[in-house]
N, CA, C and O atoms as CSV, one atom per row, in Angstrom:
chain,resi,resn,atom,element,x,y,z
A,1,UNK,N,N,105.555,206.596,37.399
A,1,UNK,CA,C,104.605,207.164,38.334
A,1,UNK,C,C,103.753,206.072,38.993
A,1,UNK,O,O,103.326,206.271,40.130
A,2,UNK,N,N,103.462,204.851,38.300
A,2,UNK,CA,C,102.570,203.866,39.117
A,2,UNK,C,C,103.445,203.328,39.804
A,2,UNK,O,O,102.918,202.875,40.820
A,3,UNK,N,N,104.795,203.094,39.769
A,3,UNK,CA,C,105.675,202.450,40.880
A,3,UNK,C,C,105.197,202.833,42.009
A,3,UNK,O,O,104.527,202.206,42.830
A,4,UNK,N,N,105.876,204.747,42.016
A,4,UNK,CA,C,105.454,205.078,42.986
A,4,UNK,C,C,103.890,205.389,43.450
A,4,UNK,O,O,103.986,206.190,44.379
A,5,UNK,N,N,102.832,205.168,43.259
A,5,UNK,CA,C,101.745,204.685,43.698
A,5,UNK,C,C,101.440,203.601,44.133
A,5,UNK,O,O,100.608,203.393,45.016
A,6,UNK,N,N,102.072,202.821,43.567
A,6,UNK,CA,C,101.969,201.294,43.994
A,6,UNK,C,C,102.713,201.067,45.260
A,6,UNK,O,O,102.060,200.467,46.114
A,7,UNK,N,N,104.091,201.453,45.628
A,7,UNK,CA,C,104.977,201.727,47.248
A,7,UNK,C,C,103.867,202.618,47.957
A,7,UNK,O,O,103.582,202.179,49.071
A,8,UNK,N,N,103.271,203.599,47.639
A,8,UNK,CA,C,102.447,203.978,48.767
A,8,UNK,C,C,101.180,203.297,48.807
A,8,UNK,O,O,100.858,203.454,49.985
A,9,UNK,N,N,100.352,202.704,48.312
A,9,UNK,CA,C,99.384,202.480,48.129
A,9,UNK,C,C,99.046,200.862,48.072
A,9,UNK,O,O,97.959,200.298,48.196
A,10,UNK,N,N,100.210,200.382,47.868
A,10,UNK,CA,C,99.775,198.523,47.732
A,10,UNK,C,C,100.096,198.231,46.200
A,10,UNK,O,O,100.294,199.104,45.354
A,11,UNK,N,N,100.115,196.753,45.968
A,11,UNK,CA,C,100.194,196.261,44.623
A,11,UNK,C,C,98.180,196.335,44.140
A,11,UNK,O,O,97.291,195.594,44.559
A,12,UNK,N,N,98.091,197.281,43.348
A,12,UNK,CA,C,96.397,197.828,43.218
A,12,UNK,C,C,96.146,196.377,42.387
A,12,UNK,O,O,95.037,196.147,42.870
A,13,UNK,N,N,96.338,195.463,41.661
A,13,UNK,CA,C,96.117,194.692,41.469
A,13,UNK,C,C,95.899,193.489,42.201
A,13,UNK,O,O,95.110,192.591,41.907
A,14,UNK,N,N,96.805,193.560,43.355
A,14,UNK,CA,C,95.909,192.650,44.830
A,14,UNK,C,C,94.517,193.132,45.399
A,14,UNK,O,O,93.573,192.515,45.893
A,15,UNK,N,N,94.756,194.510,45.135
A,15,UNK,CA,C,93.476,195.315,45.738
A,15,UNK,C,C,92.267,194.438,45.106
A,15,UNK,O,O,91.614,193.490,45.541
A,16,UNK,N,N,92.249,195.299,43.666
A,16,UNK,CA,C,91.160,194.596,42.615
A,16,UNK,C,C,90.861,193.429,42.708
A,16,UNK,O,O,89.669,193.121,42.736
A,17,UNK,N,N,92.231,192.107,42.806
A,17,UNK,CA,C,91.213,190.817,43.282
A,17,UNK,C,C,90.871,190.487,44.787
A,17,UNK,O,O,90.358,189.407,45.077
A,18,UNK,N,N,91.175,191.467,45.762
A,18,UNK,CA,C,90.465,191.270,47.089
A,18,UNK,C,C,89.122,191.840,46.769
A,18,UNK,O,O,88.273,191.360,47.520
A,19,UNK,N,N,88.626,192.717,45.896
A,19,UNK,CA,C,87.458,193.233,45.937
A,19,UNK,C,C,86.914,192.537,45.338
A,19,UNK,O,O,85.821,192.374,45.882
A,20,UNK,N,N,87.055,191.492,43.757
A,20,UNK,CA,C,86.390,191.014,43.837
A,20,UNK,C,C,86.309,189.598,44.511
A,20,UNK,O,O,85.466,188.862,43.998
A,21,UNK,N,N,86.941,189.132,45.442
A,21,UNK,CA,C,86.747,187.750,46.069
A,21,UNK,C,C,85.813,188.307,47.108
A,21,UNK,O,O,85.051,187.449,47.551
A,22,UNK,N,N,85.626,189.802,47.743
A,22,UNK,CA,C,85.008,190.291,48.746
A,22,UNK,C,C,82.773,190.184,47.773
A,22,UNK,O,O,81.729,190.069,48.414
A,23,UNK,N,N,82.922,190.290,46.150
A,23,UNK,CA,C,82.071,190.449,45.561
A,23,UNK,C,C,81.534,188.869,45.565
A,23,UNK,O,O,80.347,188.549,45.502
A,24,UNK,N,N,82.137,188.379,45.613
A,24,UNK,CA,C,81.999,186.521,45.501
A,24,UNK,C,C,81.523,185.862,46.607
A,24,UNK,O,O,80.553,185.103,46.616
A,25,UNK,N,N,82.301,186.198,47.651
A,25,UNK,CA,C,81.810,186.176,49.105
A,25,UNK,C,C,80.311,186.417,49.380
A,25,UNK,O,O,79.526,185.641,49.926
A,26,UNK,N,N,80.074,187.649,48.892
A,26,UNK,CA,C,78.648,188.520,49.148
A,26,UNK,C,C,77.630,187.887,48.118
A,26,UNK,O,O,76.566,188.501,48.032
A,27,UNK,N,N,77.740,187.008,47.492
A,27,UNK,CA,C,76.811,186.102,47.079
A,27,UNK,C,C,76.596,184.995,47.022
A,27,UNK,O,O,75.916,184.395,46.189
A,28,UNK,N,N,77.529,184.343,48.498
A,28,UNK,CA,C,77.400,182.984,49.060
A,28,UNK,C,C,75.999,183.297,49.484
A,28,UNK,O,O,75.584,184.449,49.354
A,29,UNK,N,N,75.049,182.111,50.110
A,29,UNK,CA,C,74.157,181.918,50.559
A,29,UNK,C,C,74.634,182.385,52.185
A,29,UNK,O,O,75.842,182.328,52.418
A,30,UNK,N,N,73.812,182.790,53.173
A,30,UNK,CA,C,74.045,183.316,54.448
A,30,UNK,C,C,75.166,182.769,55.481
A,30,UNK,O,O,76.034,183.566,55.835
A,31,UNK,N,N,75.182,181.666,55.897
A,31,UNK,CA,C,75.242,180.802,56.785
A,31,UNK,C,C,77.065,180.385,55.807
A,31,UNK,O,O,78.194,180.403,56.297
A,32,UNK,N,N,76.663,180.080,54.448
A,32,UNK,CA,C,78.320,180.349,54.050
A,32,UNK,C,C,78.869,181.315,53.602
A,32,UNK,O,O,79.688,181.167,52.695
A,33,UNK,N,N,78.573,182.576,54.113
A,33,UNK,CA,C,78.712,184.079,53.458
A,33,UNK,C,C,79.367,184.548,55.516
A,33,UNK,O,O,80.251,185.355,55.803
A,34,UNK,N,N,78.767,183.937,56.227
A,34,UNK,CA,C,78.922,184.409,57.367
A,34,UNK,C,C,80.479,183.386,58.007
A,34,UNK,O,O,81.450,183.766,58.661
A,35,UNK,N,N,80.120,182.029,57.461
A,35,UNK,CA,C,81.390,181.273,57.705
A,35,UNK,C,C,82.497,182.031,56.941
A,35,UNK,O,O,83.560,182.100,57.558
A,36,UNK,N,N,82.477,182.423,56.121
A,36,UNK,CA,C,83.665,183.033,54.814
A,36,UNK,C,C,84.458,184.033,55.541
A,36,UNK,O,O,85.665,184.224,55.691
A,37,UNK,N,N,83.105,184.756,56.046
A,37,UNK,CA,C,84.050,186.307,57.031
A,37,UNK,C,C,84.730,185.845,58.033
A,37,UNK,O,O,85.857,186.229,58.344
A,38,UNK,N,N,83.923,184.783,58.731
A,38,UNK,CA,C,84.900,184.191,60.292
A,38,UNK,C,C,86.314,183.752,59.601
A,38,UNK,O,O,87.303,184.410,59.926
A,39,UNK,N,N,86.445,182.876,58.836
A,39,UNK,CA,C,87.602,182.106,57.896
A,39,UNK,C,C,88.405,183.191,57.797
A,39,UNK,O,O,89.495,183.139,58.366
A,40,UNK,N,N,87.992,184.509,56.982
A,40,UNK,CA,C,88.677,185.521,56.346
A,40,UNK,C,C,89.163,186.422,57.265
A,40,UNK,O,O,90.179,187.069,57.014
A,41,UNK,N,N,88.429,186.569,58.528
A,41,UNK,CA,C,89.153,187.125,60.055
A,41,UNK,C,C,90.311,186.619,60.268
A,41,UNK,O,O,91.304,187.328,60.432
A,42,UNK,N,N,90.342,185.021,60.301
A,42,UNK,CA,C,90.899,184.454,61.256
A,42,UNK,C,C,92.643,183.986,59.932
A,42,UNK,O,O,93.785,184.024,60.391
A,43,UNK,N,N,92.378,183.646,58.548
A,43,UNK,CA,C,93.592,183.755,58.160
A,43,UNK,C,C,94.008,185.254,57.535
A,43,UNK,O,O,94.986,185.437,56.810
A,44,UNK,N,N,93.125,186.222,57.937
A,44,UNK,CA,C,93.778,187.844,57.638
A,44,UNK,C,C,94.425,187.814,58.882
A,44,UNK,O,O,95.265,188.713,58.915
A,45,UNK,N,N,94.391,187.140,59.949
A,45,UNK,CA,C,95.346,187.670,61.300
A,45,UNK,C,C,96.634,186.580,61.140
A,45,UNK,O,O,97.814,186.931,61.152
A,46,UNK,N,N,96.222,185.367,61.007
A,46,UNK,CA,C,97.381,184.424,61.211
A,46,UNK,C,C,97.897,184.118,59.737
A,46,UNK,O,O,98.952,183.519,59.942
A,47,UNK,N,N,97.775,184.180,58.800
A,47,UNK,CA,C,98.134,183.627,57.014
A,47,UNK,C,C,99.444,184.673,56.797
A,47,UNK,O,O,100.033,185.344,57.645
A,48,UNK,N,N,99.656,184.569,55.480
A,48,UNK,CA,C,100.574,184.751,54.835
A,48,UNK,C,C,100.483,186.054,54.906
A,48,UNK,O,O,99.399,186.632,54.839
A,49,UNK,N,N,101.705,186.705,55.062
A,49,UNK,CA,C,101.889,188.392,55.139
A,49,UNK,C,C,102.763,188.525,54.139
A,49,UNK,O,O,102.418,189.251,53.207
A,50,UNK,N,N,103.782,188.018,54.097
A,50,UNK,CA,C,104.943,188.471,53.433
A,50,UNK,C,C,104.633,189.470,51.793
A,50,UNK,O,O,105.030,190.536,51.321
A,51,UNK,N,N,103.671,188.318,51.367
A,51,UNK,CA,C,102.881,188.871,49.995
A,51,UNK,C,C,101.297,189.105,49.879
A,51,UNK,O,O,100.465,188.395,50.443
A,52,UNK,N,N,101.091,189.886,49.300
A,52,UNK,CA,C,99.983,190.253,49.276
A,52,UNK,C,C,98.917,188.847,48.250
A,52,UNK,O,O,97.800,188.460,48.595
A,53,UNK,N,N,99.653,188.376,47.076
A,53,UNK,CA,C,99.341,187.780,45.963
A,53,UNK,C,C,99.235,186.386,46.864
A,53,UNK,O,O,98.561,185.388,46.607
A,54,UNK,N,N,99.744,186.525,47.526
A,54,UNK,CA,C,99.784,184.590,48.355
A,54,UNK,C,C,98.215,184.753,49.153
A,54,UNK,O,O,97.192,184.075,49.063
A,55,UNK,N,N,98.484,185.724,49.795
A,55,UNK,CA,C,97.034,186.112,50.545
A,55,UNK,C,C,95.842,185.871,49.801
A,55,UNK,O,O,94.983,184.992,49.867
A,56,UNK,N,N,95.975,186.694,49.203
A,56,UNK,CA,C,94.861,187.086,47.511
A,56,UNK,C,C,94.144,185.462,47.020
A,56,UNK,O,O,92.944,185.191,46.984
A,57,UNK,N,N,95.176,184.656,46.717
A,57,UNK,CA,C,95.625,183.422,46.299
A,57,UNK,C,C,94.766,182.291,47.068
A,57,UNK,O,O,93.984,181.405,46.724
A,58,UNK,N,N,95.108,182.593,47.839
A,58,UNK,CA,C,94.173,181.212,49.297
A,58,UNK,C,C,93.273,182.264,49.657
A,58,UNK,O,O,92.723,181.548,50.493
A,59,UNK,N,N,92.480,183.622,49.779
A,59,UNK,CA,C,91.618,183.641,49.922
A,59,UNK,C,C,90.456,183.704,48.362
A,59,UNK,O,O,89.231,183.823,48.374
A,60,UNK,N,N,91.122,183.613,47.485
A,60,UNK,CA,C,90.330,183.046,46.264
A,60,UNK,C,C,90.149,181.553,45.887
A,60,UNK,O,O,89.493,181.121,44.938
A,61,UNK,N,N,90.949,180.745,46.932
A,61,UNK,CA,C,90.592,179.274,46.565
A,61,UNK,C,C,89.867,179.120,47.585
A,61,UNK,O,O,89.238,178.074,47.426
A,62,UNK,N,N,89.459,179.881,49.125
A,62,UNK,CA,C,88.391,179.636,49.372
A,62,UNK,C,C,87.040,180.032,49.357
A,62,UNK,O,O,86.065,179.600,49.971
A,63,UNK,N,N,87.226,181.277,48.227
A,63,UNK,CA,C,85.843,181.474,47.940
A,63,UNK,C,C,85.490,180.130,46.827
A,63,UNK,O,O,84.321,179.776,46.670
A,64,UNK,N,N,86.644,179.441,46.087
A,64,UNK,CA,C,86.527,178.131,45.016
A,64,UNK,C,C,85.391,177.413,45.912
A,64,UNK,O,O,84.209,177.257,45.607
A,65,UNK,N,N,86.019,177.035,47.040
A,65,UNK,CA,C,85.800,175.891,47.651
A,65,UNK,C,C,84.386,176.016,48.046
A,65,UNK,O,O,83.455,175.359,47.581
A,66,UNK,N,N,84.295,177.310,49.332
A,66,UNK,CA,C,82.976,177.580,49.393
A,66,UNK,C,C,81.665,177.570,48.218
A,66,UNK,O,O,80.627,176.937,48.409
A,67,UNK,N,N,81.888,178.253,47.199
A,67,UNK,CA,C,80.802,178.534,46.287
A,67,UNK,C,C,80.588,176.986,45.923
A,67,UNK,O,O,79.466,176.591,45.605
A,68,UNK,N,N,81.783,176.045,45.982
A,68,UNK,CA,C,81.467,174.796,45.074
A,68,UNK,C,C,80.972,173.727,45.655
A,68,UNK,O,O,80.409,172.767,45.128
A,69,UNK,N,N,81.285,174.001,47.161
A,69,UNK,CA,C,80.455,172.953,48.387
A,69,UNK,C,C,79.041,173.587,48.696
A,69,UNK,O,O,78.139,172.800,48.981
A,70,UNK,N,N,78.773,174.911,48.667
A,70,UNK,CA,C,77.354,175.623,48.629
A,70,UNK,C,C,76.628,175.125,47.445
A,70,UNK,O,O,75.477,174.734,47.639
A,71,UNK,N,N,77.205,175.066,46.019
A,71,UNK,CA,C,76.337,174.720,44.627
A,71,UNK,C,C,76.087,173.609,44.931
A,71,UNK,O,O,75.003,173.306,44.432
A,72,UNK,N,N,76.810,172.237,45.899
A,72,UNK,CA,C,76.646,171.008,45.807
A,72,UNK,C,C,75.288,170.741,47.071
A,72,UNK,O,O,74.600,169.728,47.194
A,73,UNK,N,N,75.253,171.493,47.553
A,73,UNK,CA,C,74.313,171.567,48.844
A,73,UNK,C,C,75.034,170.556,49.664
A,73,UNK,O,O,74.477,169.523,50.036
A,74,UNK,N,N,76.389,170.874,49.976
A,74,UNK,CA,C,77.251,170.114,50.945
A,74,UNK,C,C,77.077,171.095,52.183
A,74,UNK,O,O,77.245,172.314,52.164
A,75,UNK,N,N,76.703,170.301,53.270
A,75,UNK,CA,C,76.790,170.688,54.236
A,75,UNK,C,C,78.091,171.475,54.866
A,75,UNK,O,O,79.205,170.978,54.706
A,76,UNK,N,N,77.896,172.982,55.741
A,76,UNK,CA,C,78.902,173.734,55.736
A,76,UNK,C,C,80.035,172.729,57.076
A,76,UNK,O,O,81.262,172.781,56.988
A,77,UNK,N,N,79.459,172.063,57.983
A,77,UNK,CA,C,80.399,171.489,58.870
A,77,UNK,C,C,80.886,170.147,58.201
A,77,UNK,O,O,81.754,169.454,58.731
A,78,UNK,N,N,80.222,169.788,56.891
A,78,UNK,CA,C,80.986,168.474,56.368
A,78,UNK,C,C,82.472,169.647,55.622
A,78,UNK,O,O,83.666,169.355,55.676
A,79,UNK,N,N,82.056,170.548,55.180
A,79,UNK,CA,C,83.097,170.961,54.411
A,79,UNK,C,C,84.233,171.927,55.788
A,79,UNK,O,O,85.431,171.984,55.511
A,80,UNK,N,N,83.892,172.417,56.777
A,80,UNK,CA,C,85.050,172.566,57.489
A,80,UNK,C,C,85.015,171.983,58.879
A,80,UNK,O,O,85.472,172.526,59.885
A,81,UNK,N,N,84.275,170.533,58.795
A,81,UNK,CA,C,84.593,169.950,60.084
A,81,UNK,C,C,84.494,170.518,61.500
A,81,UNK,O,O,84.503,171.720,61.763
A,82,UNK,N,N,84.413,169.676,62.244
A,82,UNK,CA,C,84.604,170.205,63.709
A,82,UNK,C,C,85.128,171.104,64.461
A,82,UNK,O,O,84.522,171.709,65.345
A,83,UNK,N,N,86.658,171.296,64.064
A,83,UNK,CA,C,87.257,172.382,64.253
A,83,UNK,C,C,87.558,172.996,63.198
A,83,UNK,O,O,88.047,172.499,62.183
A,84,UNK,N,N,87.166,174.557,63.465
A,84,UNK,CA,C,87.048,175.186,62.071
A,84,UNK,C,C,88.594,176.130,62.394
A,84,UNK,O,O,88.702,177.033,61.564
A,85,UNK,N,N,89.711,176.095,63.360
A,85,UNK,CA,C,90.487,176.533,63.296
A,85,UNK,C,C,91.291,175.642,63.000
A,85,UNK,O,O,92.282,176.003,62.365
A,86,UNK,N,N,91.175,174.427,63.292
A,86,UNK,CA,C,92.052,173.001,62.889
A,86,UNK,C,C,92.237,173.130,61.286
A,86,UNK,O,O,93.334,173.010,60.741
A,87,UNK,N,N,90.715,173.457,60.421
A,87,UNK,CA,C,90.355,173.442,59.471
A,87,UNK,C,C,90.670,174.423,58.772
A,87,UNK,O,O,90.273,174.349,57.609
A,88,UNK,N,N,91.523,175.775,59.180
A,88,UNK,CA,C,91.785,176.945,58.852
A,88,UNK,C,C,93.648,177.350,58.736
A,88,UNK,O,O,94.355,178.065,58.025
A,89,UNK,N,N,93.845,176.388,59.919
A,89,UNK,CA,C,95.414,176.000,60.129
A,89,UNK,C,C,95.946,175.419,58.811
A,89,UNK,O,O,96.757,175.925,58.036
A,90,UNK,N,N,95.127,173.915,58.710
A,90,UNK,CA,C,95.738,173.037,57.549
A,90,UNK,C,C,95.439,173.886,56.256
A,90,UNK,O,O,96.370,174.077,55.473
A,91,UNK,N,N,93.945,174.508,55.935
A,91,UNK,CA,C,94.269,175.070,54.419
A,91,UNK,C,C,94.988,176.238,54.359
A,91,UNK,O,O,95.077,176.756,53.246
A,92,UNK,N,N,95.770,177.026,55.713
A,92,UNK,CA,C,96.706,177.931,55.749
A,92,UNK,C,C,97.897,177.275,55.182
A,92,UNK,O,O,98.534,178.044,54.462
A,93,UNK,N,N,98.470,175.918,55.296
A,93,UNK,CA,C,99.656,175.082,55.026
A,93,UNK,C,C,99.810,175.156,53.581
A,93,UNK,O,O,100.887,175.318,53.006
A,94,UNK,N,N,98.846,175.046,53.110
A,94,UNK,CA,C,99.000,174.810,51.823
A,94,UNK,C,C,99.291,176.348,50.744
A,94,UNK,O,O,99.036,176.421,49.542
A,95,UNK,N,N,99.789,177.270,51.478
A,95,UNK,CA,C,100.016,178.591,51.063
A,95,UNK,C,C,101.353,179.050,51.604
A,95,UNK,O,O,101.592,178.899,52.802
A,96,UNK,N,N,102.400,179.704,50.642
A,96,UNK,CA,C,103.311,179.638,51.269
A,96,UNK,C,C,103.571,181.780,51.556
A,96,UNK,O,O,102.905,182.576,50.894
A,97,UNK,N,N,104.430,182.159,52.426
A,97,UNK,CA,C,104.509,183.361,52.659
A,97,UNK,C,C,104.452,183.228,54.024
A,97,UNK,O,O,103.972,182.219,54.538
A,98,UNK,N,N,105.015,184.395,54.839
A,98,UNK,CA,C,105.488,183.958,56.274
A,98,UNK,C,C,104.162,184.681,56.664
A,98,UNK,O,O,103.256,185.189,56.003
A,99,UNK,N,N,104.460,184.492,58.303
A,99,UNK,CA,C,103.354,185.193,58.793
A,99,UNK,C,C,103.793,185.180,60.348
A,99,UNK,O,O,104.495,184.288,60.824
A,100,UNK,N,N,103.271,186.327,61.116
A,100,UNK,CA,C,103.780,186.575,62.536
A,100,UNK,C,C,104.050,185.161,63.242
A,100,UNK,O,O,105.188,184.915,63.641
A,101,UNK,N,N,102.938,184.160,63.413
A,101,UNK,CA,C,102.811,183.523,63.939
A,101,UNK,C,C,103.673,182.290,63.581
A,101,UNK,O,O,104.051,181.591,64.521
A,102,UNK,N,N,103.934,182.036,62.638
A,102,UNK,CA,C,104.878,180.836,61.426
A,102,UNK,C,C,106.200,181.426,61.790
A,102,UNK,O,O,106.962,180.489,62.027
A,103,UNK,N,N,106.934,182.829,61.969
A,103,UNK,CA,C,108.058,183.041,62.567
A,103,UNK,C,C,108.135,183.007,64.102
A,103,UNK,O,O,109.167,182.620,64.651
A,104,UNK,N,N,107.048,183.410,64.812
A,104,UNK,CA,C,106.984,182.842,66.018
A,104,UNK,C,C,107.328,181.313,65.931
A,104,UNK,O,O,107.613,181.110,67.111
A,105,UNK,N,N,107.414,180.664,65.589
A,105,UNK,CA,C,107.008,178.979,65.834
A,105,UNK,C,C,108.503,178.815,65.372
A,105,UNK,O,O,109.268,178.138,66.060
A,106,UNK,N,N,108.768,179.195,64.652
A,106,UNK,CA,C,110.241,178.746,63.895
A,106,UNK,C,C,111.150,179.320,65.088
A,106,UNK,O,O,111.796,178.500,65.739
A,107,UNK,N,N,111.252,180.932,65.469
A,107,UNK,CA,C,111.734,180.860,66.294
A,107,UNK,C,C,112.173,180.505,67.524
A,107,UNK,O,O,113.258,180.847,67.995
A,108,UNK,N,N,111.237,179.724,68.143
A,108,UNK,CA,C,110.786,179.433,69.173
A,108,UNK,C,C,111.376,177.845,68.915
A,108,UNK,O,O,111.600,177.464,70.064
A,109,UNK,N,N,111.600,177.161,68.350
A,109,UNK,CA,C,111.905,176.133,67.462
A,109,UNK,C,C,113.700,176.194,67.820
A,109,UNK,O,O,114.199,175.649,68.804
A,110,UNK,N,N,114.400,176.903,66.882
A,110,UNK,CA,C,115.287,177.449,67.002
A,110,UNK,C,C,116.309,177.840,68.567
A,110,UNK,O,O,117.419,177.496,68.974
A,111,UNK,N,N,115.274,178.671,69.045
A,111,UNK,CA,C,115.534,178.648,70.582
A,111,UNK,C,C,115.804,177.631,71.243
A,111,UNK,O,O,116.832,177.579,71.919
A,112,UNK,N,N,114.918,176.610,71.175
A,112,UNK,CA,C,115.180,175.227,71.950
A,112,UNK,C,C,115.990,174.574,71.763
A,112,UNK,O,O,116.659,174.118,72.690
A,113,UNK,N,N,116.299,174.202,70.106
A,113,UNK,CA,C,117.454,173.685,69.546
A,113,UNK,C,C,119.025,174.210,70.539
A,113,UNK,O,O,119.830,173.487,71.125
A,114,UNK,N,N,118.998,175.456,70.426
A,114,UNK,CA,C,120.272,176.100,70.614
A,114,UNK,C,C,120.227,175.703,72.690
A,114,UNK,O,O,121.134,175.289,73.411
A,115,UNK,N,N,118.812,176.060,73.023
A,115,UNK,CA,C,119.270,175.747,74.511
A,115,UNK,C,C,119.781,174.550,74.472
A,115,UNK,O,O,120.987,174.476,74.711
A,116,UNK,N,N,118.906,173.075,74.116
A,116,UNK,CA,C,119.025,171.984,74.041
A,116,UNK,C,C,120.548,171.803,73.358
A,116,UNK,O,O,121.230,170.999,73.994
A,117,UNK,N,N,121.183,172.357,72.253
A,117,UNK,CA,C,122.839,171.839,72.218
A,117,UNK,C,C,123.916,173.111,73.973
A,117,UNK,O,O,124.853,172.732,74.675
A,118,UNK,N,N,123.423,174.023,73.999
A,118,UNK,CA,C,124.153,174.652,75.020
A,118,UNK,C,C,124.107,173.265,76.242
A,118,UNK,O,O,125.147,172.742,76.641
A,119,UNK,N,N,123.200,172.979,76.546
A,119,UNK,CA,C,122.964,171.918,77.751
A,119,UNK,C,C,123.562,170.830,77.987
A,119,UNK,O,O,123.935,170.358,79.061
A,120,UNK,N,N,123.689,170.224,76.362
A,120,UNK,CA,C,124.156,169.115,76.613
A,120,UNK,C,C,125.810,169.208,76.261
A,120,UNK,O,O,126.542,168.244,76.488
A,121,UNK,N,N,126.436,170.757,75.552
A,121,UNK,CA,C,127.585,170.998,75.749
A,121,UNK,C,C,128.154,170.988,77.511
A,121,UNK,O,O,129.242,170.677,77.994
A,122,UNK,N,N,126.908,171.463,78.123
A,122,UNK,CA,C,127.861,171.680,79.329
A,122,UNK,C,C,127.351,170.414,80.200
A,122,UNK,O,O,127.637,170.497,81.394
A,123,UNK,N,N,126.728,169.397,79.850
A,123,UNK,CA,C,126.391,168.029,80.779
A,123,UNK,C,C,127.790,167.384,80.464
A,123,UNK,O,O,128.279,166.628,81.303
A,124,UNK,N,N,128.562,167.691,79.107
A,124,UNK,CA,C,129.844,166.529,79.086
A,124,UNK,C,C,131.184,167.186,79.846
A,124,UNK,O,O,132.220,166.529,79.946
């Protein structure tokens, strides 16, 4: 019976640790409680889909990161730099699971390859 709860409903154990990384979040200090949500917008649209646990995964190493550069009183632009999508891209890399945009790129990849050998089949 939890199988089937779990096919309609999600793996409830991803649930439970999104809620509490969402509980962890909510007791950053402001300013890194407000960076966390922009971060958490921006790799809930572009990050890992395929699995839920990969997701789960990198958004619990950046509540790590946050809480541990906030305890240090590290400044929030020393810890995600200038570009905070530059900065959102690379700690997306380090997580594996596909995502719309990562098969966009591959495909698109792919495409060129195949024009680029069609082309130079028909230049000889």
């Amino acid at each position: 019976m939890a199988n089937l709860i779990e096919k309609v409903t999600g793996d409830l154990g991803d649930k439970k640790r999104y809620r509490e990384y969402r509980a962890r979040v909510k007791k950053l200090p402001e300013g890194y409680r407000l960076a966390a949500g922009a971060l958490e917008r921006y790799l809930l649209n572009l990050g890992p889909s395929d699995t839920g646990s990969s997701l789960i995964a990198m958004l619990n190493d950046l509540a790590d990161l946050l809480e541990q550069s906030a305890a240090a009183g590290t400044p929030l632009r020393e810890v995600i730099g200038t570009d905070p999508a530059d900065f959102a891209d690379t700690f997306m890399d380090n997580y594996s699971g596909g995502s719309w945009i990562r098969k966009e790129r591959q495909r698109l990849t792919t495409a060129i390859a195949s024009a680029e050998s069609i082309d130079a089949a028909a230049a000889v």
